[in-house]
N, C-alpha and C positions, 0 to 999 in steps of 0.2 A: 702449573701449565694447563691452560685451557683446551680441552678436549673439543675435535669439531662439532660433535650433538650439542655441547655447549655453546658453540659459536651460531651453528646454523639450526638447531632445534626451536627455533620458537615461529617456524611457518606456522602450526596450525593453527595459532590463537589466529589468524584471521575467520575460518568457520563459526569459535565461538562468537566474535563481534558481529560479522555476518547476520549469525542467527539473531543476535540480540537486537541490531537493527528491524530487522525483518519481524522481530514480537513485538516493537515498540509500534509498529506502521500500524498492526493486527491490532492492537490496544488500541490505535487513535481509533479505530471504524467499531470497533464494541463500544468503544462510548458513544459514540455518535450514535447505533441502531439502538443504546439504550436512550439514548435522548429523546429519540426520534418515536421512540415506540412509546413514553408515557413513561415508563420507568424511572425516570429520571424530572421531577414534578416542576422542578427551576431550573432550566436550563443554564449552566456555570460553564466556563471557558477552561478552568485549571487542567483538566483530564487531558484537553486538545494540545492545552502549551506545555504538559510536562511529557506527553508522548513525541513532541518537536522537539524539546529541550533534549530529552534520550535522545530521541536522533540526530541531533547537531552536533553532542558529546561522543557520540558511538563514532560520528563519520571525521571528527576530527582526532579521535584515539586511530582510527584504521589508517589517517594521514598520515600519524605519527609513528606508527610501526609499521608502513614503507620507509618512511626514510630511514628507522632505526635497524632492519632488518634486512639481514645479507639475502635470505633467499625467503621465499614464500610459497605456501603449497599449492596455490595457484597464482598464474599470471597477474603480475601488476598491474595491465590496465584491464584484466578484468575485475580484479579484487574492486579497482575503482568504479568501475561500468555499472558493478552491481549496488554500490554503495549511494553512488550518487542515484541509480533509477529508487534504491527503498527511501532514500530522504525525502521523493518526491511526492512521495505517498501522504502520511499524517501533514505535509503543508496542504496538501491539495483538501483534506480533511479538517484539518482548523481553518481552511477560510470559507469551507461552508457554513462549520457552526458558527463563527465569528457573525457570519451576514443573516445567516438564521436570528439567532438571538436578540436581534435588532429589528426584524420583518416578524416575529411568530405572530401578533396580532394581526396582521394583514395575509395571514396565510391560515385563519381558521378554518377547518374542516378536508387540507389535502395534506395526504398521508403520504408521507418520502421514506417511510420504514419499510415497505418492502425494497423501494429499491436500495435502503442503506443494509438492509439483510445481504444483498445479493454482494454490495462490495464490500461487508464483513465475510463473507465467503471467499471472495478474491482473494482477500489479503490475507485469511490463512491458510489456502493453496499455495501463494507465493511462501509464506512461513515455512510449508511444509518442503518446498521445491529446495530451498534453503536449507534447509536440516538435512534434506537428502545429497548435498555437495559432499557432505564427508562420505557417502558410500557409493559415489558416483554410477548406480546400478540406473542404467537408460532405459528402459523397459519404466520403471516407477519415474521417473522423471517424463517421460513419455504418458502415460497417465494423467499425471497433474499437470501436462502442461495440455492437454483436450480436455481436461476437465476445468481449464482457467478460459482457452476459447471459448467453450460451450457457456459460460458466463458471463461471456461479453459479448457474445451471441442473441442471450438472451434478453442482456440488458438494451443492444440495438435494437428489438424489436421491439421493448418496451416504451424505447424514445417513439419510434414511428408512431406505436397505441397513441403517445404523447400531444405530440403533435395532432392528430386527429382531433382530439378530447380537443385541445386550445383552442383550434381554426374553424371549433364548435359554433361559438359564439355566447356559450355561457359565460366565459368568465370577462369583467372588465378587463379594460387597457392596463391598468397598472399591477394586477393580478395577473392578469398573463401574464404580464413580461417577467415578473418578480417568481412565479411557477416555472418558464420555462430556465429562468437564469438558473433557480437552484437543481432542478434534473441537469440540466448540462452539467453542471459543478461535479454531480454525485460523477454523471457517467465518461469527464473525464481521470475520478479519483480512479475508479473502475479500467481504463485504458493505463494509467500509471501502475497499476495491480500487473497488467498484461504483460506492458515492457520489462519491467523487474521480472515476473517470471520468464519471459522471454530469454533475459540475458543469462539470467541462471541456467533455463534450458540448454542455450549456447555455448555456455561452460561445460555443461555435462558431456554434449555433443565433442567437445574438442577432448576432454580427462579420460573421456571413456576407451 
């Protein structure tokens, strides 16, 4: 005879998926700032598509245990809200390196590693927001979620610098446009950083 912890004890495993989602996002952006930064001497694709491939296998196991499962430790459409905002992340990140890797000779000499520093910071804020669902303490969740603003913050006022620098008049037509495409890229990987912590926030907001 099946006992009910047996029936309805398997809500938490969403946390662990959760998190694991959420380190795979944190993985695609450290590869990218080591790409970015010289570390990494040939730029390769595999890093980008196996942190997407985790996240498309992590977000179709979370699918599959809604429907498998009677109850969940957190709401169903947020389980989903959160899942679908961290998938959003390492794509928004493999299609920078994808279009990087194909442009780095016509982008010698501008540096995108701070700003990819800034959204390997996001995304282990959001990792961290994440990890912190299981102890729904708001005060820490309240922290990380002003110290995910204060980096988006930053990063808009880095596009403005941006701008400036372009409407300079140093760089050709086709360099400009291929400079401004990839900071947009970075700064909306960085806004996808936001919303995903965002909706973890809103989770904590409602648990707490």
């Amino acid at each position: 005879m099946f006992s009910l912890q047996t029936i309805f004890g398997k809500g938490n495993q969403f946390f662990g998926l959760l998190e694991d989602a959420a380190n795979a996002a944190a993985d695609s952006t450290k590869a990218l700032y080591a790409m970015l930064r010289g570390t990494d001497k040939a730029p390769a694709l595999d890093a980008f598509r196996h942190a997407r491939e985790r996240e498309r296998a992590i977000a179709d196991k979370i699918n599959e245990e809604l429907v498998n499962s009677f109850v969940t430790a957190l709401e169903r459409e947020d389980i989903e809200a959160l899942s679908s905002a961290l998938v959003r992340i390492p794509k928004q990140v493999e299609r920078f390196a994808e279009r990087y890797t194909l442009a780095t000779r016509l982008l010698d000499g501008i540096d995108f590693a701070p700003r990819a520093a800034m959204l390997e910071q996001a995304a282990l804020v959001v990792a961290d927001m994440v990890r912190q669902l299981r102890k729904m303490k708001l005060q820490k969740m309240r922290d990380l979620n002003d110290r995910l603003r204060s980096i988006e913050s930053e990063a808009d006022r880095l596009m403005l610098e941006l701008y400036r620098d372009l409407y300079s008049g140093r760089y050709e037509g086709q360099q400009m446009f291929l400079i401004k495409e990839f900071f947009e890229i970075l700064e909306k990987a960085i806004d996808r950083c936001r919303e995903a912590g965002a909706v973890a926030y809103q989770i904590a907001l409602k648990n707490s």
